[in-house]
C-alpha positions as CSV (number, residue, x, y, z in Angstrom):
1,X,87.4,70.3,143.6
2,X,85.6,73.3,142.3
3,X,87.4,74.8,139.1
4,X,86.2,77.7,136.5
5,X,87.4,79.1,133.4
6,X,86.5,82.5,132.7
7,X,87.0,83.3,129.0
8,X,87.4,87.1,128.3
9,X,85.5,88.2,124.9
10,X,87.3,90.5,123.1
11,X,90.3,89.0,121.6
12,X,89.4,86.1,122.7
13,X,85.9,84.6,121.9
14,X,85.0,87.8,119.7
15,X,88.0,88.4,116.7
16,X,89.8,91.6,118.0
17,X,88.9,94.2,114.8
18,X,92.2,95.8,114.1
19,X,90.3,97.9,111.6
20,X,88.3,99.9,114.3
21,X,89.8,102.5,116.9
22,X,88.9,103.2,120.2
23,X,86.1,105.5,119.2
24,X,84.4,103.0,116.9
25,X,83.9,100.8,120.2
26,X,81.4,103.2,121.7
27,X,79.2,102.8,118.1
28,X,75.9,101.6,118.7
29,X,75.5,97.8,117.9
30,X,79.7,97.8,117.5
31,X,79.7,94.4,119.5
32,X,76.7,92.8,118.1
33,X,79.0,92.5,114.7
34,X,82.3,91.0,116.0
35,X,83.2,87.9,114.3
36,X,83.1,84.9,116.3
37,X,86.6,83.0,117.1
38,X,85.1,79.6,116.2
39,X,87.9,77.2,118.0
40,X,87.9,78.8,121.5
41,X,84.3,78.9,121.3
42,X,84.2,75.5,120.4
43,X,86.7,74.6,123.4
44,X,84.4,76.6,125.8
45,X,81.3,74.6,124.5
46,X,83.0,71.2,125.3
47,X,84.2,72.2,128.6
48,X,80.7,72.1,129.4
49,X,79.9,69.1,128.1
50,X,83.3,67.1,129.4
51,X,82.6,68.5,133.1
52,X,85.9,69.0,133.9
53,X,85.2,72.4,135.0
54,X,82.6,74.9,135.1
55,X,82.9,77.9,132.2
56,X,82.0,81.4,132.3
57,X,82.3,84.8,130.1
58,X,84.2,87.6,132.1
59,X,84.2,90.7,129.7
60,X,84.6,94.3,130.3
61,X,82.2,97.1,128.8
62,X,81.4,100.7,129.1
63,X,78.9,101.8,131.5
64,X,78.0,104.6,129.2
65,X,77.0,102.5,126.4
66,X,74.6,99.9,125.7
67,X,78.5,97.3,125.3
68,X,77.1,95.2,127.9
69,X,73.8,94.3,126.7
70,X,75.0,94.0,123.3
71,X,77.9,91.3,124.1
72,X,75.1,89.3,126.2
73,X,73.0,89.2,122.9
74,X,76.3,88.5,121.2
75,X,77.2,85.4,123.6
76,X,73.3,84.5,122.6
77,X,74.1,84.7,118.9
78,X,76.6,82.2,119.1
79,X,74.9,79.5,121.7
80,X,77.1,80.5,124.3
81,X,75.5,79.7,127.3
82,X,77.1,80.0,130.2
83,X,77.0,82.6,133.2
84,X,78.3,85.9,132.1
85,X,79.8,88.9,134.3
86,X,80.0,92.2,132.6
87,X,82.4,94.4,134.4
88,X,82.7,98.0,134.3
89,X,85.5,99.0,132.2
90,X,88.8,100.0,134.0
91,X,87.7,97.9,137.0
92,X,89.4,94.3,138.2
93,X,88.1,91.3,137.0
94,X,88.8,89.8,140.4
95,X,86.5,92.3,142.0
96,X,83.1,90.4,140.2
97,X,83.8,86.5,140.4
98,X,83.0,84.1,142.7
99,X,85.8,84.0,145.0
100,X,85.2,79.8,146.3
101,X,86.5,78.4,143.4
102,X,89.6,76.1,144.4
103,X,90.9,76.6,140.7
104,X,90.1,79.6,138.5
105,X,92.0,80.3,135.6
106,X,91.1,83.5,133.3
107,X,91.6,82.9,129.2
108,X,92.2,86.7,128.3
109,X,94.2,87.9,125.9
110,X,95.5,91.3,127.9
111,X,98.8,90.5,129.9
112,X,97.3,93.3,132.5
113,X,94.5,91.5,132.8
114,X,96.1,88.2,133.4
115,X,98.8,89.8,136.1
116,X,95.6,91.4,138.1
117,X,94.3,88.0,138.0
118,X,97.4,85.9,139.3
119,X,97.2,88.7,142.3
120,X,94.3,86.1,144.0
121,X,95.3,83.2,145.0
122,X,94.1,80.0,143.1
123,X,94.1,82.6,140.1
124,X,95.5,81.5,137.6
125,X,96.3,83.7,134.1
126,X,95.9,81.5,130.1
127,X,97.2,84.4,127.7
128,X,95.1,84.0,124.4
129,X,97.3,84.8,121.4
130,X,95.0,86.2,118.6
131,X,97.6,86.6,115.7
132,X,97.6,90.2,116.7
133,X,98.8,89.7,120.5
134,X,101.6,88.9,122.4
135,X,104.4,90.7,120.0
136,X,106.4,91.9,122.8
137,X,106.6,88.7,124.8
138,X,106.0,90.1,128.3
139,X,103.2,87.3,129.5
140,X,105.8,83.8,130.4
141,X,102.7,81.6,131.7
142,X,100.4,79.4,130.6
143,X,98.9,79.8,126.8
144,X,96.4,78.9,124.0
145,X,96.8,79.9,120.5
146,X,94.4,80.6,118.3
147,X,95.4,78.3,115.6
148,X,94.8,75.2,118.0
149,X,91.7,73.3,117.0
150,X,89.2,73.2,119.9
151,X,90.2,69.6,121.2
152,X,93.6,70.8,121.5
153,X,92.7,73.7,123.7
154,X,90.4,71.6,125.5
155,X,93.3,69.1,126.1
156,X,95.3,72.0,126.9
157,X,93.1,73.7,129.6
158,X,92.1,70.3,130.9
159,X,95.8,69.5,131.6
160,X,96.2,72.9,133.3
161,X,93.1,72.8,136.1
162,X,94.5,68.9,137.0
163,X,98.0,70.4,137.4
164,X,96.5,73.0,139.4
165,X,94.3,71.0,141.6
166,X,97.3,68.5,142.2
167,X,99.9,71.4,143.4
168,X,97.5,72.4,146.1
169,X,97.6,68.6,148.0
């Protein structure tokens, strides 16, 4: 079986800056500065050691800005090194992964993101709440808290990919 976890950056692996508007976001350097979300980072980190699945960085930028190659140097900054697909923002993530995993589940922290997702089969959608997230309690699957320690959302995403992989026997 053949399982990925993409892991969104903004909101999720990045701290979403509540501070800044849209505007601020095409600022040079803007996304070199986020502040790390240490526990999901953590998680992603032992995901690659455990095996379990494979993990990657799925994260949307601005064509018109320099976004993407600042959240690559970003994801370097922090020893995150996995395969990373910068999408063009507005597009669907689906349109830029892989599409022969038998399990791929998507840790964003955007319900619209995680409804697109869930629209491929094998899709499956892990809504990270960020403490600023989630007030209007639209998204009813699967979830990760920031608060968890990184063993727990190991555990957590672990137990999700097995159920997923069994339901398709």
């Amino acid at each position: 079986m053949t399982a990925k976890i993409y892991f969104d950056m903004d909101g999720v692996l990045a701290k979403w800056d509540t501070a800044s508007g849209v505007e601020d976001t095409f600022l040079p350097e803007y996304f070199l500065h986020r502040e790390p979300e240490v526990n999901i980072i953590n998680a992603l980190k032992m995901i690659k050691t455990d095996g379990f699945a494979d993990a990657a960085v799925l994260s949307a930028a601005y064509s018109t800005t320099n976004a993407g190659e600042e959240k690559l140097q970003w994801l370097q900054a922090q020893g995150i090194n996995v395969p990373a697909y910068i999408v063009p923002y507005g597009h669907s993530k689906n349109m830029f992964v892989p599409k022969n995993e038998d399990v791929s589940l998507l840790v964003d922290d955007y319900t619209r993101n995680l409804r697109d997702w869930e629209t491929v089969p094998n899709h499956i959608g892990v809504k990270f709440v960020n403490g600023v997230n989630s007030t209007n309690g639209t998204w009813e699957g699967f979830r990760l808290d920031y608060r968890m320690d990184a063993e727990h959302m190991l555990l957590t995403l672990k137990g999700i990919v097995l159920a997923m992989s069994h339901s398709e026997k």
